[in-house]
Rosetta silent file (secondary structure, phi, psi, omega in degrees, C-alpha in Angstrom):
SEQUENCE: XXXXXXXXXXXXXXXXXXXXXXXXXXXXXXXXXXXXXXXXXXXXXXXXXXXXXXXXXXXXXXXXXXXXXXXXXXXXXXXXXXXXXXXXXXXXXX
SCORE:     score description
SCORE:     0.000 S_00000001
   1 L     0.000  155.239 -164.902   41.319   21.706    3.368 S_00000001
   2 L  -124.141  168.975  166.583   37.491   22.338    2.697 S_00000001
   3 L  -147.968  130.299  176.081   35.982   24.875   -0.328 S_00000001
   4 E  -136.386 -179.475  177.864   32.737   26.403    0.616 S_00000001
   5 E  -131.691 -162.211  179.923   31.539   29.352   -0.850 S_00000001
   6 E  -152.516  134.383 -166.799   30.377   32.596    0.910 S_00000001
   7 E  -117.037  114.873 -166.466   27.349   34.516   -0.339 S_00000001
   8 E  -127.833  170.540  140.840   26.261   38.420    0.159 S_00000001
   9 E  -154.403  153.756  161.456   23.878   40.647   -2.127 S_00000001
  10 L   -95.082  160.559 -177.428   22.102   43.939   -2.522 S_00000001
  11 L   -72.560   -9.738  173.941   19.316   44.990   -4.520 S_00000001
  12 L   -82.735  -72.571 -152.810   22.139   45.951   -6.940 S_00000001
  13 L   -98.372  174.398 -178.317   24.673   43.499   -6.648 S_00000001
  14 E  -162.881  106.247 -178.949   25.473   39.829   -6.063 S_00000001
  15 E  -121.810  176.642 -159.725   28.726   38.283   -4.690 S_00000001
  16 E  -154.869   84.870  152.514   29.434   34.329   -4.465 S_00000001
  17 E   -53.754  134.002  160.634   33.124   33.854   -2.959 S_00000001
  18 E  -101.890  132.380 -160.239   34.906   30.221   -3.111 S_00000001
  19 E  -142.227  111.483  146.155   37.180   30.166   -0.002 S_00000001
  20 L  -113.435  140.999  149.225   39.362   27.538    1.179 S_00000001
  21 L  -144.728 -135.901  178.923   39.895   26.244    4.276 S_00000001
  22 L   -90.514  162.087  164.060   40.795   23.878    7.077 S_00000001
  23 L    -8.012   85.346  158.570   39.156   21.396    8.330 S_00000001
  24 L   115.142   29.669  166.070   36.407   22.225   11.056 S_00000001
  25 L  -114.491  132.746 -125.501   36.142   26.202   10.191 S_00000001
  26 L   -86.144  156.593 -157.643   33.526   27.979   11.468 S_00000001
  27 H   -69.372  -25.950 -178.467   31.125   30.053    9.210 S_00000001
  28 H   -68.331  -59.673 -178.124   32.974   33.647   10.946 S_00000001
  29 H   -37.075  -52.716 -168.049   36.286   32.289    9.919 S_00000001
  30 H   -65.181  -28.808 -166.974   34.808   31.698    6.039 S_00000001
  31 H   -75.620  -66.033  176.429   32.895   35.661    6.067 S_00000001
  32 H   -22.774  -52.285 -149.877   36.767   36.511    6.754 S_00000001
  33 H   -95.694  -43.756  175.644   38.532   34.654    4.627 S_00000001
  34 H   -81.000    2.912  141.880   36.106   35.782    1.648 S_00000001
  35 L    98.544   -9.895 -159.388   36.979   39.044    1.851 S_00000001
  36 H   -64.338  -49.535 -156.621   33.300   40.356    1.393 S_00000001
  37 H   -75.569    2.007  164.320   33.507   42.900    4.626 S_00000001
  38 H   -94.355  -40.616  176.691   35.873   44.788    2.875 S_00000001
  39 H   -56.800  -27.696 -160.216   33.897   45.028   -0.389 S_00000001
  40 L  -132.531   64.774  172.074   30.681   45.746    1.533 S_00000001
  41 L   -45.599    7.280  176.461   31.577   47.968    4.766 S_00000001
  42 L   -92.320  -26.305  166.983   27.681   48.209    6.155 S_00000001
  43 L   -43.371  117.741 -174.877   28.739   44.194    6.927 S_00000001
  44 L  -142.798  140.348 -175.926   29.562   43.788   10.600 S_00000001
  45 L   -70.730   -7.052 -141.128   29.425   40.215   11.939 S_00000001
  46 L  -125.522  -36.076 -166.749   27.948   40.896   15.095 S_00000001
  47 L   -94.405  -44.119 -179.630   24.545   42.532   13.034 S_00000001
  48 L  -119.176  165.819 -154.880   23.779   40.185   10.654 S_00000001
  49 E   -82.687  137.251 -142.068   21.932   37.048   10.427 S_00000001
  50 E  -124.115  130.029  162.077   24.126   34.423    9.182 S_00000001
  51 E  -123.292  165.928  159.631   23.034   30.944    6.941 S_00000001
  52 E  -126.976  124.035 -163.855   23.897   27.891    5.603 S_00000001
  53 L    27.396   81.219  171.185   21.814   27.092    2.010 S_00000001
  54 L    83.497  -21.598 -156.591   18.729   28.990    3.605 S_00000001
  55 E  -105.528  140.654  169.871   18.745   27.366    7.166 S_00000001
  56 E   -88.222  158.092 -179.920   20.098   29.934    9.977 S_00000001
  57 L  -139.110 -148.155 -169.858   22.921   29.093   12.036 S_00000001
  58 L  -129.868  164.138 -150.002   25.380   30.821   14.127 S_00000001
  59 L   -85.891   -9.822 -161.881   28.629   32.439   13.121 S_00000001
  60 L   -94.812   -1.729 -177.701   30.649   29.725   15.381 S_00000001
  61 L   -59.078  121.541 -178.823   29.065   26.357   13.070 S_00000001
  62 L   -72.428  140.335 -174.638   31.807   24.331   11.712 S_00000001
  63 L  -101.525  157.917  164.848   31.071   23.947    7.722 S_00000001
  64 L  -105.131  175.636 -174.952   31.650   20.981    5.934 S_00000001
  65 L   -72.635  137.113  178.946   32.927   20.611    2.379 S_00000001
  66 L    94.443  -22.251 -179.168   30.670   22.141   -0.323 S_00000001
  67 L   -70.847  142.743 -166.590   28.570   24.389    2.380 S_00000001
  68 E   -86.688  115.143  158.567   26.808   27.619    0.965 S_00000001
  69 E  -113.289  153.530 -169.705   27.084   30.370    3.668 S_00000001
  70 E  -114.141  110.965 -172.285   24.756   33.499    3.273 S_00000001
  71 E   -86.982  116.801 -176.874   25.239   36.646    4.474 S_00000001
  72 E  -123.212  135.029 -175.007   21.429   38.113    5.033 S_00000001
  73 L   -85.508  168.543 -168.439   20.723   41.190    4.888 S_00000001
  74 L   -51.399  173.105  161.508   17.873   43.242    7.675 S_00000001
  75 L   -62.454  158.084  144.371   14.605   43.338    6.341 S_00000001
  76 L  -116.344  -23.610  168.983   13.553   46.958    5.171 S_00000001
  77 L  -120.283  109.030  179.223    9.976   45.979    4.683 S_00000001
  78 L   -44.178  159.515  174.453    7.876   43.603    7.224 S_00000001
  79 L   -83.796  -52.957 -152.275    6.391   41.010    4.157 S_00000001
  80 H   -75.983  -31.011  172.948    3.217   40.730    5.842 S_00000001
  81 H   -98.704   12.963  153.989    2.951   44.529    5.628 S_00000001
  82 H   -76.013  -17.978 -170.722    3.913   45.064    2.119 S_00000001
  83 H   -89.570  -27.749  158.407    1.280   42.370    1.095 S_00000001
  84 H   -75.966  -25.072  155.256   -1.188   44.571    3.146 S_00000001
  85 H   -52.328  -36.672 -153.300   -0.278   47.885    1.203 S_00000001
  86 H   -81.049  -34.723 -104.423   -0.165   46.241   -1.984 S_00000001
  87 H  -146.743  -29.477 -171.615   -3.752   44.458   -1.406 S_00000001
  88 H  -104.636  -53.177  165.615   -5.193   47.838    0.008 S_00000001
  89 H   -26.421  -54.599 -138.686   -3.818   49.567   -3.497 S_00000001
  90 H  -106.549    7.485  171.829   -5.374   47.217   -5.441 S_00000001
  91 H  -111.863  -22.141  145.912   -8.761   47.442   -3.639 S_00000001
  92 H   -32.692  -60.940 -150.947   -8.883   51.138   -4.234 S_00000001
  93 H   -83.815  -17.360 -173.438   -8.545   50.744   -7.795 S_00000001
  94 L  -112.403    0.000    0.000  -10.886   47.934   -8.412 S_00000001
């Protein structure tokens, strides 16, 4: 048996599962097992982009003991174009 933990948040909330299981089980198996897609029903496995501590991977990656996986959620704002709104704000005012 392995313990990994499984990681989801919102601009509200923040949850951090510890889940064990066996040997050689895959980051879909771990999303399962922690129970999160019941807590958070906009979660569908198929839609969102899946990590391990930051790096992306695929839902079929066998974890090792100790692996973080991260449930990420879509974007709602490109970055590069909130840093051009913000930056066109602040040249108005100045």
């Amino acid at each position: 048996m392995i313990e990994v933990e499984v990681a989801y948040a919102t601009p509200e909330r923040q949850e951090i599962v510890i889940v064990s299981l066996a040997a050689g089980a895959s980051v879909a198996e771990a999303i399962n097992a922690s129970g999160l897609r019941q807590k958070f029903p906009e979660l569908g496995l198929g839609e969102l982009a899946v990590g391990l501590f930051a790096k992306l991977c695929q839902l079929n990656q066998a974890l090792a003991p100790g692996d973080r996986v991260e449930i990420y959620r879509p974007l709602l704002n490109d970055p590069k174009d909130a840093r051009r709104q913000r930056a066109k704000i602040n040249n108005k005012r100045g």
